[in-house]
DOGU-514387 format. One record per residue: residue number from 0; x, y, z of N, C-alpha, C, O, CB in turn. Coordinates in Angstrom, 2 decimals, decimal comma, padded with zeros to 5 digits. Glycine has a CB too. Layout:
   k     npx     npy     npz    capx    capy    capz     cpx     cpy     cpz     opx     opy     opz    cbpx    cbpy    cbpz
 NUM       X       Y       Z       X       Y       Z       X       Y       Z       X       Y       Z       X       Y       Z
...
END
This chain:
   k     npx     npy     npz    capx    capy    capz     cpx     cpy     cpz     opx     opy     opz    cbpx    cbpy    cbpz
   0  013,93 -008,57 -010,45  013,52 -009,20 -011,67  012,19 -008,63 -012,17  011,86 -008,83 -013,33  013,42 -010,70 -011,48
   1  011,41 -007,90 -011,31  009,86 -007,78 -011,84  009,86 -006,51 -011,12  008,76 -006,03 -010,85  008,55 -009,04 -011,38
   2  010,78 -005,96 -010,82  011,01 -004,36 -010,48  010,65 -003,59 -011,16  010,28 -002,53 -010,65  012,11 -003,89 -010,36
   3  010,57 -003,76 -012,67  010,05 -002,71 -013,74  008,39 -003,16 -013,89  007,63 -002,19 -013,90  011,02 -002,85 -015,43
   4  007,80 -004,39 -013,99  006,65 -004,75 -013,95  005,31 -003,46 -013,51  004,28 -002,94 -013,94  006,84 -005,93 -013,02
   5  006,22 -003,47 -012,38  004,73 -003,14 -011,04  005,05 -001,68 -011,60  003,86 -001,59 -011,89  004,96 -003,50 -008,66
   6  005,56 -000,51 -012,01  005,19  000,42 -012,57  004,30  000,76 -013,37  003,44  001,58 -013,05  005,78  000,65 -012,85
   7  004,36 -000,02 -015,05  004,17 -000,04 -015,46  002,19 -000,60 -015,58  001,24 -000,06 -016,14  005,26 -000,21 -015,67
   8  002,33 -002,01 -014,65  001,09 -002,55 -014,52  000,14 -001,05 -013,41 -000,96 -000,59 -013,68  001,36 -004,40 -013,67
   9  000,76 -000,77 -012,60  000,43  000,06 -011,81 -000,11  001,53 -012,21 -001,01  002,07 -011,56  001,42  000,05 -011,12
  10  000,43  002,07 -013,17  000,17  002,93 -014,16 -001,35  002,67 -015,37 -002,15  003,52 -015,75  001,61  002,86 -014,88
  11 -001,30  001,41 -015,67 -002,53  000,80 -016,82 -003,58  001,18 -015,55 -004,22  002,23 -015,61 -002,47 -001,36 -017,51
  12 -003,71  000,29 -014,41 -004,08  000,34 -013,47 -005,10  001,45 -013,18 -006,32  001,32 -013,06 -003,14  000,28 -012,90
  13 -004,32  002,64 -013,08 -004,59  004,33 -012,37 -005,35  004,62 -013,76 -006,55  004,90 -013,72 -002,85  005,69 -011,92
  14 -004,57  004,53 -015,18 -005,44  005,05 -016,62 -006,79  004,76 -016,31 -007,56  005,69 -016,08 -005,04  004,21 -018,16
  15 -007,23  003,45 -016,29 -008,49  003,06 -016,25 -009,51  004,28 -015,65 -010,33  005,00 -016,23 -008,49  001,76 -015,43
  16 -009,05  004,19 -014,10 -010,09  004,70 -012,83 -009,61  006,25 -012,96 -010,52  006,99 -012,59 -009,73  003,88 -010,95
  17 -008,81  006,74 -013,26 -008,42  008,33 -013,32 -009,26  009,14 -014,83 -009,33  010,36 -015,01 -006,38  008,40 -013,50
  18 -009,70  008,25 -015,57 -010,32  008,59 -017,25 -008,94  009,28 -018,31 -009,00  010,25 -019,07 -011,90  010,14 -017,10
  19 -007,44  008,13 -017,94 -006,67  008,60 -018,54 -006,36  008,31 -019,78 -005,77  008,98 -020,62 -005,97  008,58 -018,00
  20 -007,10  006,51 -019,87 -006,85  005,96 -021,01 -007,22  006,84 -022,23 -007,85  007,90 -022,12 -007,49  004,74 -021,02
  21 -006,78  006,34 -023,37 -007,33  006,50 -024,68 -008,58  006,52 -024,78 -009,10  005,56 -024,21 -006,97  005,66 -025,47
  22 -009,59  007,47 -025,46 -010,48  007,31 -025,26 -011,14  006,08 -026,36 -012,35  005,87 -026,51 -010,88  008,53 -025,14
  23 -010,27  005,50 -026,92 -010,39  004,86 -028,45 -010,71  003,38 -028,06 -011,41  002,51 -028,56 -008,81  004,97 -029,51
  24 -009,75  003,46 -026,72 -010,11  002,49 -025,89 -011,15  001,95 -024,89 -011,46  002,56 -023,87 -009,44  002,52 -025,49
  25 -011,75  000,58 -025,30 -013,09  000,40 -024,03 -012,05  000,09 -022,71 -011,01 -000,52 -022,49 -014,50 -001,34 -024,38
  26 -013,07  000,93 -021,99 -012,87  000,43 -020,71 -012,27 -000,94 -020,03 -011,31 -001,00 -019,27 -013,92  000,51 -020,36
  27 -013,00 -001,90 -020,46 -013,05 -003,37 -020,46 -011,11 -004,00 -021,26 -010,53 -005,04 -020,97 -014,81 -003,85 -021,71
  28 -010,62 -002,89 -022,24 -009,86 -003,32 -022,61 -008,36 -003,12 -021,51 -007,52 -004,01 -021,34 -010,00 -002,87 -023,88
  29 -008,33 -001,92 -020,96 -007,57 -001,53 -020,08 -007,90 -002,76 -018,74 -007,02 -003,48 -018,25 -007,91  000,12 -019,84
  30 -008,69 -002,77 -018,52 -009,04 -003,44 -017,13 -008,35 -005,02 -017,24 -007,84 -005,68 -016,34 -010,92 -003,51 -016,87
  31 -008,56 -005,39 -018,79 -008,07 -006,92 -018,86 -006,08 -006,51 -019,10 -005,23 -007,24 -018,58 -009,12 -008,00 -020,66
  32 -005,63 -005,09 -020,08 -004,73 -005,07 -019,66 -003,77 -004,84 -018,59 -002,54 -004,89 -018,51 -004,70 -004,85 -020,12
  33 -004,78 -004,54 -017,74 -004,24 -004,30 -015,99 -003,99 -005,88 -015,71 -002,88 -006,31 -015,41 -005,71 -003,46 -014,62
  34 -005,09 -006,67 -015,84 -005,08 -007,95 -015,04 -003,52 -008,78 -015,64 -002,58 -009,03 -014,89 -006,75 -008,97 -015,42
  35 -003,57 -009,07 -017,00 -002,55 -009,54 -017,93 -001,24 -009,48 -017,40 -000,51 -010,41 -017,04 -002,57 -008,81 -019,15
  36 -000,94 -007,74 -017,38  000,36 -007,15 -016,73  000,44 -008,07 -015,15  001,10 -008,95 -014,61  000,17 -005,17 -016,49
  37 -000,29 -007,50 -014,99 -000,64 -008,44 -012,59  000,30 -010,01 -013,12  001,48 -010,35 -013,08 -003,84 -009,32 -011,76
  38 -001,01 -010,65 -013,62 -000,39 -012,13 -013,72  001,25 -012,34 -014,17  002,14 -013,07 -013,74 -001,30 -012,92 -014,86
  39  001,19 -011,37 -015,21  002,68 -011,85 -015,65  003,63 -011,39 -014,77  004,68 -012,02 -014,82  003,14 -011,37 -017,04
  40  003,56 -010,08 -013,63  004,63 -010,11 -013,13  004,39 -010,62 -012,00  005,36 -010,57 -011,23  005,24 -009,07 -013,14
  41  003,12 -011,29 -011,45  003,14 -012,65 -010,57  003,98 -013,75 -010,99  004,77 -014,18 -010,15  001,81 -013,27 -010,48
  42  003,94 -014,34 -012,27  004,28 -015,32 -012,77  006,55 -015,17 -012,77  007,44 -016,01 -012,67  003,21 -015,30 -014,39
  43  006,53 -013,65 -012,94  008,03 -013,71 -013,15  008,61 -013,07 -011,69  009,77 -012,65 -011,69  008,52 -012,73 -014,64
  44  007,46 -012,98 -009,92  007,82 -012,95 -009,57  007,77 -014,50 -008,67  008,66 -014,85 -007,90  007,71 -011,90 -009,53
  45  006,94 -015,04 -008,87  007,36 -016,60 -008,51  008,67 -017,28 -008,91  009,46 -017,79 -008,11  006,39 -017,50 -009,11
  46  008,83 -017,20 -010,58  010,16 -017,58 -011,55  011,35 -016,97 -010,09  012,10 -017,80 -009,59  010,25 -016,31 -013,63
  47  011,36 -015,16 -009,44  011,96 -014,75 -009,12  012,72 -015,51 -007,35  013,78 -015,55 -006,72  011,33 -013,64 -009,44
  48  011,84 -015,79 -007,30  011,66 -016,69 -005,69  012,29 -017,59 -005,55  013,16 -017,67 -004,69  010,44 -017,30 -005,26
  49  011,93 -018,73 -006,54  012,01 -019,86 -006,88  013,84 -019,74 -006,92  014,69 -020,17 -006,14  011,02 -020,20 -008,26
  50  013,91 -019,04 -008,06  015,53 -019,18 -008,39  016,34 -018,28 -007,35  017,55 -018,08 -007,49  015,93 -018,62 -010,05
  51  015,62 -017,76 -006,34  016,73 -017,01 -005,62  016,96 -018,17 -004,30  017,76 -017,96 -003,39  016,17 -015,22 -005,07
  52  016,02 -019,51 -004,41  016,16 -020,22 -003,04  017,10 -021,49 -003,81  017,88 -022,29 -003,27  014,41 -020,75 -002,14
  53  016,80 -021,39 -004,90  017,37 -022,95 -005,77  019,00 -022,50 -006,07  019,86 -023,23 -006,57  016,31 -023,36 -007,73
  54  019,16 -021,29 -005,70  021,04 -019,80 -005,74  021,41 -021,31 -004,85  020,64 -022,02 -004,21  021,17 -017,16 -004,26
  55  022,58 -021,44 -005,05  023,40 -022,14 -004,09  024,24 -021,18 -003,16  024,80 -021,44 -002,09  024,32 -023,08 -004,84
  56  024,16 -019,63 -004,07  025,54 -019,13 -003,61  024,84 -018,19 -002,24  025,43 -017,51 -001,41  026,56 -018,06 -005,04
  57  023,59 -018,42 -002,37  023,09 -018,16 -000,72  022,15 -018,71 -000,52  021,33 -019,29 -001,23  022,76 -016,88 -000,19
  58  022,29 -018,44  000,99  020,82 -019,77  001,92  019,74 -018,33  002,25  019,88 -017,29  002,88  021,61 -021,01  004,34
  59  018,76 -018,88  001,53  017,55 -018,36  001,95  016,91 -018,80  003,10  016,99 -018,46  004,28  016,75 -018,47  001,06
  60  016,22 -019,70  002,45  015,11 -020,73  002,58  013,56 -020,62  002,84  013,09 -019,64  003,41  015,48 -021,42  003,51
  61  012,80 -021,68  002,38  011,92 -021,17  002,27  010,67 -020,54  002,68  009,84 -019,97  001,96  011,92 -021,51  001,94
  62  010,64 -020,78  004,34  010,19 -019,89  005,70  010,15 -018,02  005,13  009,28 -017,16  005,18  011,73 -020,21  007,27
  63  011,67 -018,04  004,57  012,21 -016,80  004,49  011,27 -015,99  002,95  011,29 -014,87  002,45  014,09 -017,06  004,36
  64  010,71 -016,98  002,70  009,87 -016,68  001,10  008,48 -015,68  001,81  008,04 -014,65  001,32  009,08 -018,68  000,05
  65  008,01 -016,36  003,08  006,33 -015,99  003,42  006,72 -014,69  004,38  006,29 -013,54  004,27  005,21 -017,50  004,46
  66  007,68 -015,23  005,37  007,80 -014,30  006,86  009,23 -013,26  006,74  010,45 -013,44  006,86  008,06 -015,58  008,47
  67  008,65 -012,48  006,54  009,66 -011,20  006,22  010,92 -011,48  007,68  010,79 -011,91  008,83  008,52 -009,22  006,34
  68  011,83 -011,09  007,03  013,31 -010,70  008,03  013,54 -012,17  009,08  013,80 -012,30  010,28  012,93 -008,91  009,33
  69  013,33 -012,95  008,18  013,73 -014,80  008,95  015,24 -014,74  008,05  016,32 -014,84  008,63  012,20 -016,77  008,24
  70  015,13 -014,59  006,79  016,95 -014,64  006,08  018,02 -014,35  006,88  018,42 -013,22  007,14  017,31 -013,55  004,91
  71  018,54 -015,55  007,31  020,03 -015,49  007,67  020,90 -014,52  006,51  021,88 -013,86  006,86  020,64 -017,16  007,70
  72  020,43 -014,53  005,14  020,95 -013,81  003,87  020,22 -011,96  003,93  019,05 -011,65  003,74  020,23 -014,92  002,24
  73  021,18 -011,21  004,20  020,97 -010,00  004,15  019,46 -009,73  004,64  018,45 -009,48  003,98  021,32 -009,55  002,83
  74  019,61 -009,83  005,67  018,13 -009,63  006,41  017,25 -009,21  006,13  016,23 -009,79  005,76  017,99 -009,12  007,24
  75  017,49 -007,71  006,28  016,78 -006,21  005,81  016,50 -006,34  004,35  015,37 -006,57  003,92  017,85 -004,77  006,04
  76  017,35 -006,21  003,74  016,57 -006,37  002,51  016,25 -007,55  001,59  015,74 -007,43  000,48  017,06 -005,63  001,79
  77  016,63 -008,88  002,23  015,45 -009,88  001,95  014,05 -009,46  002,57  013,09 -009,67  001,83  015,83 -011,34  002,57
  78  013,78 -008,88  003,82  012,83 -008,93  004,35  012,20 -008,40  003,72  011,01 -008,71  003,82  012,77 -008,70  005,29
  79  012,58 -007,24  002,65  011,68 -005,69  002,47  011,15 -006,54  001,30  010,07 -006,11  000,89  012,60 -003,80  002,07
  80  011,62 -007,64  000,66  011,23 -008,28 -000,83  010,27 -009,17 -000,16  009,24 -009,20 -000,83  012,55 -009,15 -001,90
  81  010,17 -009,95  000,93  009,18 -010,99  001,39  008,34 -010,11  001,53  007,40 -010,14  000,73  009,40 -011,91  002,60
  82  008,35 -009,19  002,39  007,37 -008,28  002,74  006,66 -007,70  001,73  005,54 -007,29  002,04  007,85 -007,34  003,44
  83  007,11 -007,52  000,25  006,53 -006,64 -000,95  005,85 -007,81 -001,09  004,64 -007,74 -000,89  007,45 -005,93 -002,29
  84  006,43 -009,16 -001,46  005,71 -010,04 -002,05  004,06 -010,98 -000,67  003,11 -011,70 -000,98  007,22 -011,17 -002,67
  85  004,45 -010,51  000,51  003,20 -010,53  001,24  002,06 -009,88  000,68  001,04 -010,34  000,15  003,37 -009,99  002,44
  86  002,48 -008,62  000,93  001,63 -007,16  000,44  000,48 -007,45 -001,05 -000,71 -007,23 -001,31  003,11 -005,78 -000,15
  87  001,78 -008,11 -001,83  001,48 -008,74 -003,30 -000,07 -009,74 -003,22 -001,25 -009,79 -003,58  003,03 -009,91 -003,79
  88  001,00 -010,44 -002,45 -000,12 -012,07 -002,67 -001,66 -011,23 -001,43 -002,84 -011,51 -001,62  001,16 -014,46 -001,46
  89 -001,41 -010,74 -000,84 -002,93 -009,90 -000,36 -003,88 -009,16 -001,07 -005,05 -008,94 -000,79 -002,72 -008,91  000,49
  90 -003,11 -008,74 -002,19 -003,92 -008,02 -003,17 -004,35 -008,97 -004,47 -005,15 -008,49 -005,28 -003,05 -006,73 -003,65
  91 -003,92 -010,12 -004,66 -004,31 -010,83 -005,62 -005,23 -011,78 -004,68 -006,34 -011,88 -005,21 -003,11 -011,45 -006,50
  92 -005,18 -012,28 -003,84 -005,96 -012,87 -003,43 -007,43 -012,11 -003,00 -008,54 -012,55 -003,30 -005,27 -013,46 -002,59
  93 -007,23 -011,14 -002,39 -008,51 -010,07 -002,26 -009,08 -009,68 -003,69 -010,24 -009,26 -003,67 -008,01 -008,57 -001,49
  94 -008,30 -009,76 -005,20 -008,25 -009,94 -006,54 -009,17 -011,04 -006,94 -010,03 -010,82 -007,79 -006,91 -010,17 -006,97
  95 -009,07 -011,91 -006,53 -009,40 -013,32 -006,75 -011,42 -013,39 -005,66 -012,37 -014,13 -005,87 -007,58 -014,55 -005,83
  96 -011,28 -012,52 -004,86 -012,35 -012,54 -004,05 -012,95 -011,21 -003,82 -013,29 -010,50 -002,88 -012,00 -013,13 -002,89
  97 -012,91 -011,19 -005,32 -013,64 -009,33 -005,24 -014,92 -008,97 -004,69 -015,26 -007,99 -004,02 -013,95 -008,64 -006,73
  98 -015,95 -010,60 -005,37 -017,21 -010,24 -005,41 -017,89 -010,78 -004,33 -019,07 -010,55 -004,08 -017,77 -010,56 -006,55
  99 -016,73 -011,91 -003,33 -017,61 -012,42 -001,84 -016,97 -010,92 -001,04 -017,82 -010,21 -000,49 -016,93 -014,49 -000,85
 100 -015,66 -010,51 -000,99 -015,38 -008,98  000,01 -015,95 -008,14 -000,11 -015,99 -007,47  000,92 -014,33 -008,25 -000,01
 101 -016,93 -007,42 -001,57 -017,03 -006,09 -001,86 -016,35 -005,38 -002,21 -015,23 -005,63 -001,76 -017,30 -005,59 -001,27
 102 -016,36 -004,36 -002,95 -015,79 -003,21 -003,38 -014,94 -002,22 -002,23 -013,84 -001,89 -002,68 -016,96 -002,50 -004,00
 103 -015,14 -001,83 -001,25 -014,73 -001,12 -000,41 -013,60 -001,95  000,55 -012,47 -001,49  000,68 -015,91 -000,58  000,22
 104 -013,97 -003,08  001,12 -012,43 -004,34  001,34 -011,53 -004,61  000,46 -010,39 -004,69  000,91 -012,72 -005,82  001,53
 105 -011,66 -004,76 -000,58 -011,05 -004,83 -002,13 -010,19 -003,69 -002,45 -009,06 -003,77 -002,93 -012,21 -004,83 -003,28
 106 -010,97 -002,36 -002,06 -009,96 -001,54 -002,61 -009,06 -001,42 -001,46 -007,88 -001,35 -001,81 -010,45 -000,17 -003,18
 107 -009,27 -001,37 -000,16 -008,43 -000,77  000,60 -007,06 -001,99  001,00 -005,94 -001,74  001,46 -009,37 -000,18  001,89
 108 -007,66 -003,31  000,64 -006,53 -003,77  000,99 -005,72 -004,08 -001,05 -004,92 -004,97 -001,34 -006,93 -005,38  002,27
 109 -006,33 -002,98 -002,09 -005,66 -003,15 -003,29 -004,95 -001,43 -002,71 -004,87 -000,67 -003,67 -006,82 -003,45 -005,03
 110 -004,58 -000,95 -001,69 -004,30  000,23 -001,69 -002,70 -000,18 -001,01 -001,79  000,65 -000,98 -005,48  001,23 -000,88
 111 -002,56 -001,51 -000,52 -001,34 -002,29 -000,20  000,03 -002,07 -001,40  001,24 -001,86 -001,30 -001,91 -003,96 -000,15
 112 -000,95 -002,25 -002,56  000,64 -002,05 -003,90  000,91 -000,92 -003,35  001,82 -001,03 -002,52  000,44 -001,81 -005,99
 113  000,45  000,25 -003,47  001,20  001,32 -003,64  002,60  001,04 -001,98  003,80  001,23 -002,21 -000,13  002,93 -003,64
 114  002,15  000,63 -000,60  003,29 -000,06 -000,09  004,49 -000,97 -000,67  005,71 -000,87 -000,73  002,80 -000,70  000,62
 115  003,67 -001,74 -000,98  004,43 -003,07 -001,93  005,64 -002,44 -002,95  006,62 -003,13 -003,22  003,07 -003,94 -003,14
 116  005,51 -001,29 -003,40  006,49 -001,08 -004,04  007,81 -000,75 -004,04  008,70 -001,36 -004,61  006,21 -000,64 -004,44
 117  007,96  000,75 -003,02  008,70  001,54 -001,63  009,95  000,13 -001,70  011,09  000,08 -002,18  007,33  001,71  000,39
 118  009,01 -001,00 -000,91  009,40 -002,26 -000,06  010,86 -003,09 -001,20  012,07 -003,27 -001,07  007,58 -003,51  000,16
 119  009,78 -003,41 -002,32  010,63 -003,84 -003,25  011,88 -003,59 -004,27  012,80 -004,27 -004,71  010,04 -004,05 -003,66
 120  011,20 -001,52 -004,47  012,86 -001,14 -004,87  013,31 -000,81 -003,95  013,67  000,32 -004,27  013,28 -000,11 -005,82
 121  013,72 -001,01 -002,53  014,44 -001,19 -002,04  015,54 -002,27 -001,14  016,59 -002,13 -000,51  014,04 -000,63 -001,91
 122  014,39 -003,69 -001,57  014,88 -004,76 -001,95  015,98 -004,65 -003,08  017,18 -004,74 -002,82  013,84 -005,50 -002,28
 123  015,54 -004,47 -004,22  016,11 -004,19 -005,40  017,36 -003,85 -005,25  018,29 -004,61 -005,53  015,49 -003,29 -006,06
 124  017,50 -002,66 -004,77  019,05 -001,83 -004,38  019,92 -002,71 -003,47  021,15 -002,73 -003,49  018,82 -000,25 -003,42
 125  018,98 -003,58 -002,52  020,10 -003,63 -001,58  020,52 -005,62 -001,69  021,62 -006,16 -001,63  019,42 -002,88  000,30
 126  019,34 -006,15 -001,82  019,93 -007,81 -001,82  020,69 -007,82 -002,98  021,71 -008,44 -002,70  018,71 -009,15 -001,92
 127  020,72 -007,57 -003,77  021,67 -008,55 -004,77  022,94 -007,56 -005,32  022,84 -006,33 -005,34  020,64 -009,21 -006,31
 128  024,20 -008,32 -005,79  024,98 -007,57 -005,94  025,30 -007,22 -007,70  026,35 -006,98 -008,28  025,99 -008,09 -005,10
 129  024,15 -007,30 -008,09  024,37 -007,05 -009,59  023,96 -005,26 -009,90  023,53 -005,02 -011,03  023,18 -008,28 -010,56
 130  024,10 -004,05 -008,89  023,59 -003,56 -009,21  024,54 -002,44 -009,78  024,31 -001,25 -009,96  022,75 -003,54 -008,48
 131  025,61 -003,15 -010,00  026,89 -001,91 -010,82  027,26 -002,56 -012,29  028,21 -002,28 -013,02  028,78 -001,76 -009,74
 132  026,18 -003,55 -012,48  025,67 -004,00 -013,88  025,20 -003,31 -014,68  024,03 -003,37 -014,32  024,86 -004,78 -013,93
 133  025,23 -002,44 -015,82  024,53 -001,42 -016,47  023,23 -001,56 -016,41  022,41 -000,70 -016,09  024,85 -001,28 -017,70
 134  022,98 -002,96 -016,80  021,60 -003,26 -017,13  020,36 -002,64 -016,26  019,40 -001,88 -016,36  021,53 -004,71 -017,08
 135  021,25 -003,74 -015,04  020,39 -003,53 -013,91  020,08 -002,70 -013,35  018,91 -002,56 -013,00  020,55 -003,92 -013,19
 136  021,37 -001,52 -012,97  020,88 -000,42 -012,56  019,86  000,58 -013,39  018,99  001,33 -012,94  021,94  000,14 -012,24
 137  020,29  000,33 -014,79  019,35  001,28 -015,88  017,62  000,36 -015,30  016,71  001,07 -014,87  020,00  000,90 -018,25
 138  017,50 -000,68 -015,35  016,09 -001,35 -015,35  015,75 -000,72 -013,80  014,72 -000,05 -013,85  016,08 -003,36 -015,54
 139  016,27 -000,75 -012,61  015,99 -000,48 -011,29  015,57  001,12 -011,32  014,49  001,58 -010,94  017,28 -000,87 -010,34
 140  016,74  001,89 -011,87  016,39  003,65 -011,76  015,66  003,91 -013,00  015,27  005,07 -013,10  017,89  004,80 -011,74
 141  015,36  003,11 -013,99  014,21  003,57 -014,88  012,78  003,18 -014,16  011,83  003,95 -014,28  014,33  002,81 -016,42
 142  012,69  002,11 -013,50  011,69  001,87 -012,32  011,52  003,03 -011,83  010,71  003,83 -012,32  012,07  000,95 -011,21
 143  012,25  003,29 -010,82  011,75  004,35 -010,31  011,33  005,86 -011,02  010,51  006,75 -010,82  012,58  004,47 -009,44
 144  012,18  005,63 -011,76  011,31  006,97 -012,95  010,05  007,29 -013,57  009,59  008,38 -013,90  011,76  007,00 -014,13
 145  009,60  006,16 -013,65  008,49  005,69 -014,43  007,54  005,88 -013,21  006,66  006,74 -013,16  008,63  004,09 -015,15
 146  007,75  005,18 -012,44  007,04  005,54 -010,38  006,55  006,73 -010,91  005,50  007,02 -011,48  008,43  005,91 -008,54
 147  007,94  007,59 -010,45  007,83  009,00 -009,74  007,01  009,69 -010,66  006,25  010,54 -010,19  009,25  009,83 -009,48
 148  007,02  009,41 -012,27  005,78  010,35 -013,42  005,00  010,10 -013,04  004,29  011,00 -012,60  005,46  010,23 -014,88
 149  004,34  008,16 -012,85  002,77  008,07 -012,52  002,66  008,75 -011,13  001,76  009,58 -011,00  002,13  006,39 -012,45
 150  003,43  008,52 -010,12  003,05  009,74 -009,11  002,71  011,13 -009,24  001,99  011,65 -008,38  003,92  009,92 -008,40
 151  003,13  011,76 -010,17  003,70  013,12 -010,47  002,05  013,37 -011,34  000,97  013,80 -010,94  005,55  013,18 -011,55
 152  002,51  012,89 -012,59  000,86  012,55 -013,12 -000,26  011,99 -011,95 -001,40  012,29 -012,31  000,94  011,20 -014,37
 153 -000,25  011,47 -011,05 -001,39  011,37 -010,34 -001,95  012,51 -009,24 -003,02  012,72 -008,67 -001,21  010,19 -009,74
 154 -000,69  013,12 -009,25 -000,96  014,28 -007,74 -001,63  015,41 -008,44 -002,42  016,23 -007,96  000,73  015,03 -006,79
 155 -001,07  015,30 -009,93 -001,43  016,73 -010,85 -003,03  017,09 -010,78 -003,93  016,25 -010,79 -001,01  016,48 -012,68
 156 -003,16  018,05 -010,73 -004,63  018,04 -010,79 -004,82  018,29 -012,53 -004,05  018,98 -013,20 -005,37  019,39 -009,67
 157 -006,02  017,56 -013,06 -006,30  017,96 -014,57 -007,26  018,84 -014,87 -008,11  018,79 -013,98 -006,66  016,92 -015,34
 158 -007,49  019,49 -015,56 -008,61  020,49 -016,36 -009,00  019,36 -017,20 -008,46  018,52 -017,92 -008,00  022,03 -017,33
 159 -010,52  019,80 -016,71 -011,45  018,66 -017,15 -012,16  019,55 -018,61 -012,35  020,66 -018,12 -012,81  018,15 -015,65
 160 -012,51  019,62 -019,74 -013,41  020,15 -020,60 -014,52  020,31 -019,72 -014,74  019,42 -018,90 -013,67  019,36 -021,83
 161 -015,42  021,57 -019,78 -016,88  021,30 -019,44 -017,84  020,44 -020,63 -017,70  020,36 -021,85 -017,54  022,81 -019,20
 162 -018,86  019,85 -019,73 -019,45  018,75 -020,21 -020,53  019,89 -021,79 -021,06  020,99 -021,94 -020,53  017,75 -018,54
 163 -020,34  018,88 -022,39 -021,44  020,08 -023,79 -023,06  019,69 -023,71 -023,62  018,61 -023,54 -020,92  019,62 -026,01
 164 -023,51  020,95 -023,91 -025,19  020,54 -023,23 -025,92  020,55 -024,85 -025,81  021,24 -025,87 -026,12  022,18 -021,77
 165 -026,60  019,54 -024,46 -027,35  019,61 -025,60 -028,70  020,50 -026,04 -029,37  020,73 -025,04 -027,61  018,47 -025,69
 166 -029,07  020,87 -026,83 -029,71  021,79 -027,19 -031,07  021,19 -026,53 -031,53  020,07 -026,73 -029,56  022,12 -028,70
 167 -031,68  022,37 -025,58 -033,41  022,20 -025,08 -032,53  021,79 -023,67 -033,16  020,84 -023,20 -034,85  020,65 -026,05
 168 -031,75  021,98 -023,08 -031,56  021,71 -021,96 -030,36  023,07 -021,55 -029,68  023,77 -022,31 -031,15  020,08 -021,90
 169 -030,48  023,04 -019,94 -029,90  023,82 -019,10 -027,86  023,11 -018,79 -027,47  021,98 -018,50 -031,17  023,75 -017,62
 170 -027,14  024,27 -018,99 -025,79  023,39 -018,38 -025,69  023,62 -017,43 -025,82  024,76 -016,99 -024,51  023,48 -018,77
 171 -025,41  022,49 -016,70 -025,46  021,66 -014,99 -026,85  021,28 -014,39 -027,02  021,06 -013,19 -024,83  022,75 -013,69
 172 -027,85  021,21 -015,38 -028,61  019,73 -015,05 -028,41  018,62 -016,42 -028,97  018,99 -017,45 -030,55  020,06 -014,80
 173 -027,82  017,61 -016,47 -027,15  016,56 -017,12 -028,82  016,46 -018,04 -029,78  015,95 -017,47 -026,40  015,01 -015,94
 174 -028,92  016,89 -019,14 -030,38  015,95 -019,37 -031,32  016,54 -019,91 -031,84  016,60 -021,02 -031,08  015,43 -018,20
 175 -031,52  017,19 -018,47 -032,59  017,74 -017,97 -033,28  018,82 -018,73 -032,58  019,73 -019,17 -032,25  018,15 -016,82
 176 -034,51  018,83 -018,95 -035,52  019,98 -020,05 -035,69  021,34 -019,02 -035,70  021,51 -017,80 -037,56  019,17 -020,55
 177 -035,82  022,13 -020,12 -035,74  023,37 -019,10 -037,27  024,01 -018,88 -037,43  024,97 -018,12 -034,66  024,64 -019,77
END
């Protein structure tokens, strides 16, 4: 259900800290659209939880929501979705406690999504049986498409412009009078 989400949020994400955004754009605006994206596909992966335990047409339950591979219901890949959504709720909560952890605890346990994801489309593929649904499969393998560019775009190395020096100063001291 929120399989396409975490690309996409994940991508705003990388713009920010990589200097990919727009430059038209403040900083501050990307960062709140990172957070926005987070919440909402928190919000539609709770919606997602919720209605997969309230399914009559399988027993979860709700042990099986926190502690990965407890589902009597397709084990393995319930587990790999509890497990994304562990991964999840570690990074929003370390989210939520940026400024008592620090910057350096913060990032490394915000370095969990990029796990969290792996976990979930492959949840995706394997718990539910809607996936010879057009829809679904188009929303699941456009997921991963969208992945594999921001990967692809992230490994790339970029050509940076050199910085322009202003007149009465030296280029490669920032400033600085000669």
């Amino acid at each position: 259900m929120v399989e396409g989400e975490g690309p996409v949020d994940a991508q705003v994400g990388r713009t920010d800290r990589a200097g990919w955004a727009p430059r038209r754009w403040p900083r501050f605006v990307v960062a709140e659209l990172h957070r926005t994206l987070s919440l909402f596909a928190v919000a539609l992966l709770g919606l997602h939880v919720v209605t997969a335990i309230a399914d009559p047409y399988v027993t979860i339950g709700w042990a099986a929501t926190v502690i990965p591979f407890l589902s009597p219901y397709r084990t393995l890949a319930v587990g790999l979705g509890t497990l994304a959504v562990d991964l999840g709720a570690a990074v929003l909560v370390t989210s939520v406690l940026r400024n008592r952890l620090g910057f350096r605890a913060w990032r490394g346990v915000h370095w969990l999504a990029y796990l969290a994801w792996p976990a979930a489309f492959l949840h995706a593929l394997r718990a539910g049986g809607d996936l010879h649904a057009g829809w679904v499969a188009a929303m699941i393998w456009g997921s991963a498409a969208a992945t594999a560019a921001a990967v692809a775009a992230r490994l790339t190395p970029r050509s940076r412009p050199a910085p322009q020096s202003r007149p009465g100063t030296r280029p490669g001291l920032r400033g600085a009078r000669q």
